[in-house]
C-alpha positions in Angstrom: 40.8 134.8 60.3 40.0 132.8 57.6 42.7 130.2 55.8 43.1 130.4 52.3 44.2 127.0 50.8 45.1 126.2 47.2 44.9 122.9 45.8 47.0 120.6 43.5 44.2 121.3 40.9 44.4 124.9 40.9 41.1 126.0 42.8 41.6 128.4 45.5 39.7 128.2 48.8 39.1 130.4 51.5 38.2 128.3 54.7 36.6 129.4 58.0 39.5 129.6 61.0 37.3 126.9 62.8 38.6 124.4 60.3 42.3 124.9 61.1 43.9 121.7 62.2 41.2 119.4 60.1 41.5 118.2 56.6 38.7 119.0 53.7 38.0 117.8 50.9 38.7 119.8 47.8 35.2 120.9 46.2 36.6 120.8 42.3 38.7 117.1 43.1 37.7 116.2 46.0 41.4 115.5 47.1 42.1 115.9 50.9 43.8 119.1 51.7 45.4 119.6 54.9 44.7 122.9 56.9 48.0 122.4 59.4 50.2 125.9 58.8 53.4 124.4 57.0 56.9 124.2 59.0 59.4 126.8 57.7 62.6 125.5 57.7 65.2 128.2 58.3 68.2 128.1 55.4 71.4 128.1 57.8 72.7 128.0 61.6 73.7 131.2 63.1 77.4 132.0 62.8 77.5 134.0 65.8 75.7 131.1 68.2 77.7 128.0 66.3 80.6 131.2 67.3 79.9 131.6 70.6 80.1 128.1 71.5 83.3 127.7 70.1 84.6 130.9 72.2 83.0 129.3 75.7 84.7 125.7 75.1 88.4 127.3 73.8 88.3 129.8 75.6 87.7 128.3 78.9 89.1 130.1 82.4 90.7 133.2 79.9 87.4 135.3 80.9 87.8 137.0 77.8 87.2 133.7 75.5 83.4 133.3 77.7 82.5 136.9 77.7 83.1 137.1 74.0 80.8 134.1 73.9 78.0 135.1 75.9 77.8 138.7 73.8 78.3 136.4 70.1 74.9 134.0 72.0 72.9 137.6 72.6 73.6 138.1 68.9 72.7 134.7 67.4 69.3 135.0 69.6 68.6 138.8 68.1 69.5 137.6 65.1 67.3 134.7 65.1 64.3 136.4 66.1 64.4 139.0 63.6 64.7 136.2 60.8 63.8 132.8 61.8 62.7 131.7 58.3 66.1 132.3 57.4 68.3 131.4 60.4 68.4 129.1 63.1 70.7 127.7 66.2 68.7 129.4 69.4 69.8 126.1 71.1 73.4 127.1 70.4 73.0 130.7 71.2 71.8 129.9 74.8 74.7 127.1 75.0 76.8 129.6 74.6 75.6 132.1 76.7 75.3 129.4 79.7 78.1 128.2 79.2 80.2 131.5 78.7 78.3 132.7 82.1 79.8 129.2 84.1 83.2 129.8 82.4 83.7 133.5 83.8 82.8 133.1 87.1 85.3 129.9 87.0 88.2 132.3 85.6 87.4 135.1 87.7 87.6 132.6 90.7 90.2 130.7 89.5 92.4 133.9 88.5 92.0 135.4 91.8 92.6 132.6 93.8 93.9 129.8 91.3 94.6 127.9 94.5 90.9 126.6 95.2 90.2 125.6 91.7 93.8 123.9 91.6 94.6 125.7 88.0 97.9 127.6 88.9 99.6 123.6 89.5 99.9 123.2 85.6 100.7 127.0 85.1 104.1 125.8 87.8 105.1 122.6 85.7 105.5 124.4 82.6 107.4 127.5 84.1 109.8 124.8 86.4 109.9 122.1 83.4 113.3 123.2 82.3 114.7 124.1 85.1 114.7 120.7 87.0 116.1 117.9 86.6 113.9 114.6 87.8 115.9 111.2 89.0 114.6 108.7 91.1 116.0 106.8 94.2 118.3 108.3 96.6 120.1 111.7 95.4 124.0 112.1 97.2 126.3 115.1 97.0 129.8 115.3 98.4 131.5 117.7 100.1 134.5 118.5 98.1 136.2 121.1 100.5 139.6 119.9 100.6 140.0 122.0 104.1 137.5 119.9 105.8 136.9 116.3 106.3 135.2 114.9 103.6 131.2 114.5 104.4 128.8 112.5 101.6 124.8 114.1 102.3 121.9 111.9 101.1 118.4 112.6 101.0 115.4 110.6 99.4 112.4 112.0 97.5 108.7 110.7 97.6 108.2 110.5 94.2 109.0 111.9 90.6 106.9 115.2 91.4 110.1 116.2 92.8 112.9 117.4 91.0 116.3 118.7 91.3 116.9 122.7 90.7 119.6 123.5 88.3 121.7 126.0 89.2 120.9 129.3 88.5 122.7 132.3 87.3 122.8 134.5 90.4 123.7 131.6 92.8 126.7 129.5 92.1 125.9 126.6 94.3 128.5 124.1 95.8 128.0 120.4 95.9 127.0 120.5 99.0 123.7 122.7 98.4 120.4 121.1 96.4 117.3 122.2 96.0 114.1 120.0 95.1 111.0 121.1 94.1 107.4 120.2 93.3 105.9 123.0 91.1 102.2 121.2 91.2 102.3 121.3 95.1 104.2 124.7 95.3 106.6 123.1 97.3 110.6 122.9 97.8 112.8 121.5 100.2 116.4 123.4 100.4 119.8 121.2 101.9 122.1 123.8 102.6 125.3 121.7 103.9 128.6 123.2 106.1 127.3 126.4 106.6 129.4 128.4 108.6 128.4 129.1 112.2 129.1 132.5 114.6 131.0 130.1 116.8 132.6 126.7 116.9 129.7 125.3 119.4 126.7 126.8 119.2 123.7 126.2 121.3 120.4 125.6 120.4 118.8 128.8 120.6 122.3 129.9 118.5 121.7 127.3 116.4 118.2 128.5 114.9 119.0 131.8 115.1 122.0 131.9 112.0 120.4 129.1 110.6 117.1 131.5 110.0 119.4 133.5 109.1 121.2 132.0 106.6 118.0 130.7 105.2 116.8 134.2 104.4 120.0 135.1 101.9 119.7 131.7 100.7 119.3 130.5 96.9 116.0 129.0 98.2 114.1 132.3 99.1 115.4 134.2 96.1 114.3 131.9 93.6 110.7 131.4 95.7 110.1 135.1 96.3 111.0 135.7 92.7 114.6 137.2 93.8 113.1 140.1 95.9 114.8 143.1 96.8 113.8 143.6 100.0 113.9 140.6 102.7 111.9 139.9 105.6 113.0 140.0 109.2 112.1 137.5 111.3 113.6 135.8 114.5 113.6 133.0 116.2 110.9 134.2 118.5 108.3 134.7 115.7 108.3 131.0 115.1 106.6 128.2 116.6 106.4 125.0 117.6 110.0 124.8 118.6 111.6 121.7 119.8 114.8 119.5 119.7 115.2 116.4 117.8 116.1 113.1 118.4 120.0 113.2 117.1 122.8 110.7 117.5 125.2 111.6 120.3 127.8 114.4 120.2 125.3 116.1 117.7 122.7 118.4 118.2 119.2 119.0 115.6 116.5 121.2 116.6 113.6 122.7 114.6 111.1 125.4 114.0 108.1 126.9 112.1 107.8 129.9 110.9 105.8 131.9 108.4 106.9 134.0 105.8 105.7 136.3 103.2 107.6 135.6 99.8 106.1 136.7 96.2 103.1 138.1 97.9 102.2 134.5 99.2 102.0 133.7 102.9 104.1 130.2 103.4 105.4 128.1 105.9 108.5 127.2 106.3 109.8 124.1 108.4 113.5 124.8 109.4 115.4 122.2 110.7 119.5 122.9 112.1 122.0 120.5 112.8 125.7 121.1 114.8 128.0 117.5 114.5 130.8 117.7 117.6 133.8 117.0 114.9 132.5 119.2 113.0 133.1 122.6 115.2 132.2 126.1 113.5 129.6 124.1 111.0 126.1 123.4 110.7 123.5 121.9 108.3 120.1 123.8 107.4 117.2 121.8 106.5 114.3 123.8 104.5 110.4 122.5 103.7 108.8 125.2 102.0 105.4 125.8 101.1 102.1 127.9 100.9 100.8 127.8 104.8 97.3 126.6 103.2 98.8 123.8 101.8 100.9 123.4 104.9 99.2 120.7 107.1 98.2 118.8 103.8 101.6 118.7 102.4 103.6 118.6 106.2 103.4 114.7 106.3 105.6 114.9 102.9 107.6 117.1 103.7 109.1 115.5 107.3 109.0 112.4 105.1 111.6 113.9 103.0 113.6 115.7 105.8 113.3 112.7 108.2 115.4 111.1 105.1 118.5 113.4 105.1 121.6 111.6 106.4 125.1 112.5 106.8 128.5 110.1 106.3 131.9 110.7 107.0 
C-alpha cells in the first residue's frame, strides 16, 4: 500500500510501501523526508482506569471497593480501544483490574475467616477502646465485705495490651471482680473473688464443678458471647487436662480446660478454683479465655498472668 508523503514545500508524493521506514529525498527540494508513521499522542488518561485504581487502593478488603475497580479497569480498556487517539491509561486499567482481583479474594478470605489474615485484631481495639481502662504495674482490689475478713487480691498483667473492663450496665460488679482484656489477641482473663460455695469445704471435684458453674452466669461469658440468651451446659467431665496445683497449706487450687462455644466462636477456657481453710463456704475463680486456635499460642500468656494472682489477708 503505497505512503503518500507531503513535504514542507508543498509537493505531494506517493511512495512505494517498500520505502517505509527509510528516508527520501524530496524531488522538488531535495529536503529529507522521513517515511516512519507519526506517534499519535492520545489527548487525556482514562477516568474510569485512573478510577479504578483509586477504588482497588481505598477500597482495600471492603470487596465492594475492588470489584467496583476491576469493572471501572474493563471499561477504561473498552474505552481505550475504541479511541486510542483520544484516550489513554491501559497501564492503569490493568492496575486496577489486578489489583481489584488480589483485593477480593483477600476480603473474601479475610471476611470469612478474618482470623488468618489477622484483620478482625484492629476491628476489636476500636470496639473495646472505650470500654477499658489501661494501667500498668500490678492492679489490687479489696474486698470490702464488712461480714468477712478483709482480703486484698493482686494480679499482674504482661503488658499494656491488656486492659481493665469498665463495668457494664447489666453487671454491677463488686470490688472484688475484674476483668482484663486484650481485644487484638481476643483474649480475657476474669478474677471472680469470694464466690459463694454449696458447702463450707468443698472437695476438689466440688470445687470445679460450682466454679464452672459460676463461670457460665458470669459477667465474663455475657460480655464475650455478646450477652446470649441461651447458655451452654457443660460439666466437669467435658473438660480436660485436669489436675491440682501447687497451693500453700490449708488451701486447695485445682484446674481445668474446657471448650466452649460463645458468639459462634469455639474457645478455650482455662479455669482455675481456689478454697483457703479460714475462709470456709468461699472460693476464688480464675478465668483465661480465648479462641481454642489461638489457645496454645496465647496459653504461655495466659498462666503468666494467672500464675500472678495472689491473695493477702
Amino acid at each position: 500500500m503505497p505512503l503518500s508523503l507531503t513535504c514542507s514545500c508543498g509537493a505531494k508524493l506517493e511512495i512505494d510501501d517498500k520505502f517505509a521506514g527509510k528516508v527520501i529525498p524530496c524531488p522538488d527540494c531535495h529536503r529529507e523526508l522521513s517515511t516512519m508513521a507519526k506517534v499519535v499522542q492520545a489527548d487525556r488518561i482514562s477516568a474510569f482506569a485512573l478510577a479504578g485504581v483509586l477504588l482497588a487502593l481505598i477500597g482495600a478488603f471492603s470487596v465492594i471497593g475492588p470489584v467496583l475497580a476491576m469493572i471501572c479497569g474493563g471499561i477504561g480498556l473498552r474505552q481505550i480501544a475504541r479511541h486510542p487517539e483520544k484516550v489513554a491509561g491501559k497501564r492503569y486499567a490493568w492496575a486496577s483490574i489486578i489489583l481489584g482481583g488480589l483485593f477480593t479474594a483477600l476480603g473474601v478470605a479475610g471476611h470469612l475467616s478474618p482470623e488468618i489474615l489477622g484483620i478482625d485484631g484492629p476491628f476489636r481495639e476500636l470496639e473495646w477502646a472505650k470500654k477499658l481502662e489501661h494501667q500498668s504495674g500490678e492492679l489490687e482490689f479489696n474486698n470490702k465485705d464488712s461480714n468477712s475478713v478483709p482480703v486484698k487480691f493482686a494480679i499482674t498483667r504482661p503488658s499494656r495490651a491488656w486492659g481493665v473492663l469498665r463495668s457494664t450496665n447489666s453487671f454491677q460488679r463488686t470490688s472484688e471482680d475484674l476483668i482484663l482484656m486484650a481485644p487484638w489477641q481476643d483474649a480475657q482473663v476474669a478474677c471472680m473473688n469470694d464466690v459463694d460455695t454449696r458447702g463450707p469445704n468443698p472437695d476438689e471435684d466440688d470445687l470445679l464443678d460450682e466454679a464452672l458453674e459460676y463461670l457460665l452466669k458470669s459477667e465474663l461469658v455475657q460480655v464475650v458471647g455478646r450477652y446470649p440468651k441461651t447458655l451452654p451446659k457443660l460439666t466437669v467431665e467435658q473438660g480436660r487436662d485436669k489436675k491440682k496445683l501447687e497451693s500453700p497449706k490449708g488451701t486447695v487450687a485445682v484446674e481445668l480446660l474446657i471448650d466452649l462455644k460463645l458468639a459462634g466462636i469455639e474457645r478455650t477456657v482455662l479455669l482455675r478454683a481456689m478454697r483457703s481453710d479460714d475462709r470456709l463456704g468461699k472460693m476464688n475463680v480464675l478465668a483465661a479465655v480465648t479462641r481454642k486456635s489461638r489457645f496454645r499460642r496465647l496459653e504461655p500468656e495466659l498462666r503468666k498472668i494467672l500464675d500472678s494472682y495472689t491473695i493477702q489477708h
